[in-house]
C-alpha positions in Angstrom: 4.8 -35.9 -14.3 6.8 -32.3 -14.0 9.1 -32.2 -16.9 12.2 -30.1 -16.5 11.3 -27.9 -19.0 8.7 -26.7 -17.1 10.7 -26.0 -13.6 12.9 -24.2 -16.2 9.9 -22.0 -17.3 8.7 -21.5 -13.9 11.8 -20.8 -12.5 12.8 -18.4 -15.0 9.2 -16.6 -14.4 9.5 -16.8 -10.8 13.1 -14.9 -11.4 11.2 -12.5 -13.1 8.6 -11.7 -10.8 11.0 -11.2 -7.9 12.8 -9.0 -10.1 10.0 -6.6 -10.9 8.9 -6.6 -7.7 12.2 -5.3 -6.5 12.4 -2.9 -8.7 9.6 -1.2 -7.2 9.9 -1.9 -3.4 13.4 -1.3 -3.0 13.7 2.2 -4.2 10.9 3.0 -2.2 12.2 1.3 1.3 15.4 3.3 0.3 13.5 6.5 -0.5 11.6 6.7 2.7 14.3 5.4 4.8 16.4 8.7 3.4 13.3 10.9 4.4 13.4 9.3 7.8 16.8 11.6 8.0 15.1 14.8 7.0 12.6 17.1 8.4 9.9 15.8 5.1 8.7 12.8 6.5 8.3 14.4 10.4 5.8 16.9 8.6 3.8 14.8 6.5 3.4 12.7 10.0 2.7 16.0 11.8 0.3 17.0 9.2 -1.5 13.1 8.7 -1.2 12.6 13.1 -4.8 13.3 13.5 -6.1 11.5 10.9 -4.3 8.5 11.2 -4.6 8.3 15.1 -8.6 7.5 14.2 -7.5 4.2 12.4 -4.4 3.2 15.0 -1.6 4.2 12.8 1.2 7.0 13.5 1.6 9.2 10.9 4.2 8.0 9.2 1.9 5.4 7.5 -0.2 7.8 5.8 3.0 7.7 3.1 2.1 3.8 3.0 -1.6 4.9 2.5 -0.6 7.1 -0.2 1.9 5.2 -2.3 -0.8 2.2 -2.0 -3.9 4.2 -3.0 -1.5 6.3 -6.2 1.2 3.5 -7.2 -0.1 0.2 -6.1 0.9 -2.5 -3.4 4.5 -3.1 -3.6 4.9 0.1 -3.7 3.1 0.7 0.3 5.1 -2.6 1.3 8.4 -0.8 -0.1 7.3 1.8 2.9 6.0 -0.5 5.2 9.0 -2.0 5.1 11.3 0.9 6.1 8.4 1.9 9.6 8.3 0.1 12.8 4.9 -0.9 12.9 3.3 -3.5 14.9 1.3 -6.5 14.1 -1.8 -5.0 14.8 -0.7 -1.9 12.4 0.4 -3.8 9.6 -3.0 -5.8 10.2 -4.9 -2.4 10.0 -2.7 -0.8 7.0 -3.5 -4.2 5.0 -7.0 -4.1 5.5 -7.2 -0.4 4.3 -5.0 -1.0 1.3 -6.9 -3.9 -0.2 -10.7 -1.7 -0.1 -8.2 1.1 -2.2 -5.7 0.4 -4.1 -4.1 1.2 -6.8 -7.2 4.1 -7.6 -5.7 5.6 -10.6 -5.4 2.4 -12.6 -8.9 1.1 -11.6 -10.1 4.1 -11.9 -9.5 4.3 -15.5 -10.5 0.7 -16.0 -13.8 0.9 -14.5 -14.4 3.8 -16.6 -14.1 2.4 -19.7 -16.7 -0.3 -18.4 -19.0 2.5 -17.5 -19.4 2.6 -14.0 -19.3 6.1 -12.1 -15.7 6.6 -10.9 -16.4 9.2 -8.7 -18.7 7.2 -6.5 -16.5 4.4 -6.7 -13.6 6.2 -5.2 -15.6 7.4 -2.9 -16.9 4.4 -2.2 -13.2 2.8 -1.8 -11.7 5.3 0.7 -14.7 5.4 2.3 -14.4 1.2 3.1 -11.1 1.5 3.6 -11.3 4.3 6.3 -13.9 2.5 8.2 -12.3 -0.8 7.8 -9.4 1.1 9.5 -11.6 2.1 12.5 -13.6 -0.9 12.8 -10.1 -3.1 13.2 -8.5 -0.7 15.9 -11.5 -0.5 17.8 -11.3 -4.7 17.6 -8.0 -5.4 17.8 
């Protein structure tokens, strides 16, 4: 039987979670919805257009692809948020971000466990680019 204490404790955890994870994706929605305005985010999509054309994405996502592979999740939904993508897009963007996420934090994790973080980095955005290929060609 659930006491009350416990919907307490999970309520009062669940408050915090939704906290935290405002605290990163709102700033970042309202970040990149600011750059929207300027002539920034217009160049990094010029500049990204070709590469993110081969994986079905406009160049604007690359920031998604970027604040996911640096910062971590929240963070690319923050900017995912603020870009009119389509289901297929988001469906691609997901599927890239999970193979490579977070890198710098995993990075230094799987270091201190030994393992070669150069080839695993590699190995990451390599999966996560052909993931992206593989799922617009499908789709």
């Amino acid at each position: 039987m659930v006491k009350a204490d416990t919907c307490r404790r999970g309520l009062a955890n669940g408050i915090w979670v939704l906290w935290e994870l405002t605290k990163v994706t709102i700033p970042i929605y309202i970040f990149i919805t600011f750059l929207k305005h300027t002539p920034v985010l217009p160049w990094v999509a010029d500049q990204c257009a070709p590469f993110m054309s081969l994986v079905g994405l406009p160049g604007e996502a690359s920031l998604a692809l970027i604040m996911g592979y640096c910062l971590n999740l929240y963070a690319a939904i923050g900017v995912i948020l603020s870009l009119d993508l389509t289901t297929k897009q988001i469906t691609i963007i997901a599927s890239m971000l999970l193979f490579a996420h977070h890198l710098f934090l995993e990075s230094a994790i799987a270091k201190k466990t030994g393992v070669k973080v150069s080839g695993l980095v590699a190995l990451r955005l390599g999966l996560s680019f052909l993931s992206g290929v593989f799922l617009n060609l499908v789709i």
